[in-house]
Each structure stands twice: as C-alpha cells, then as structure tokens.
N, C-alpha and C positions, 0 to 999 in steps of 0.2 A: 367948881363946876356944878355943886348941886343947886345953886341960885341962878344956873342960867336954864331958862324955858327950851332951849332950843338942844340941849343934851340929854339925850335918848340913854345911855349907856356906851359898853363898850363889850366888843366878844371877842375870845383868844382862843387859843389851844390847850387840852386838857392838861395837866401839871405834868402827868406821865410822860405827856407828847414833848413836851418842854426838856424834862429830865432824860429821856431819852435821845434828845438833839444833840445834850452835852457830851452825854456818852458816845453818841457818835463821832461828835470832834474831835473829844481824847484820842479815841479808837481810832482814829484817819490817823494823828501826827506821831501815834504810839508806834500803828503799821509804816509808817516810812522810816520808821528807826528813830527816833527822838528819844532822848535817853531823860532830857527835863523837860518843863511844860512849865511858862508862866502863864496861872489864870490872870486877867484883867478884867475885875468885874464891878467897876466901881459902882454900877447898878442894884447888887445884890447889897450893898450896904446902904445903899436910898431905899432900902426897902421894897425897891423890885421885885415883884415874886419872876417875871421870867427871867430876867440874868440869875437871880439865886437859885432856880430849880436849875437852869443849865451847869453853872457852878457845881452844886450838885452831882450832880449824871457825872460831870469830867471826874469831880473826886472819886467818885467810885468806880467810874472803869479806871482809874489809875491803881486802884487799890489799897484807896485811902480806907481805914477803919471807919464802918456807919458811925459810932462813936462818935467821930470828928468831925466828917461834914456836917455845914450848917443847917440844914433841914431835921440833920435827926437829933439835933441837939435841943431838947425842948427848954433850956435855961436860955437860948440865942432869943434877946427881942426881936428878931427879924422875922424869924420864924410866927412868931404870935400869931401872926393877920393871917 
C-alpha cells in the first residue's frame, strides 16, 4: 500500500475500545450461562492488532491469567508491532 499515491492511511478505535469490545462479548455469552467459550480468532495470529486486542478483553473477562493472554505476554511476536 505504501507505493500507491492514492492511500491516505487508515483510522480505527483506540486498543482499549478494542479490548473492551471483547470483554463485552465474553460478558454477554458468560451472562446467558455458557459454561465454555471457543475464541475464533484467526486474525489475531495474521497479526491483527483488532482481532488480538478483542481476544484479549475475552480472555480476561473469562479469567484468564494476564500472564497468558497474548497481549501481555511480551515473548508473543504478535504482540511486537
């Protein structure tokens, strides 16, 4: 994209807003009573920063360990960018 003349950029939602979305998702399917949750995020491993922040949020309203989600994990190459 950066050799075409006619690409301006791109603008999104703060990472928070992002991480915050997922956790709302969790939190919707957790309040109907869901006792599991498959994330499907093949996004966040192309490197996706909004599928992985959403990711994210879900792990930890689930109550995942920071530890373990991919964002706090700073050894995750996904994370880098």
């Amino acid at each position: 994209m950066q050799d075409n003349p006619y690409f301006l950029g791109t603008i999104g939602p703060a990472p928070e807003t992002e991480i915050n979305a997922g956790a709302d998702m969790a939190a919707h399917f957790k309040g109907l009573g869901a006792k599991r949750l498959l994330i499907l995020s093949g996004g966040a491993a192309q490197s996706n920063y909004m599928h992985l922040a959403r990711a994210e949020g879900m792990l930890e309203a689930l109550g995942v360990p920071q530890a373990e989600t991919p964002c706090r994990n700073s050894k995750n190459p996904i994370c880098a960018g």
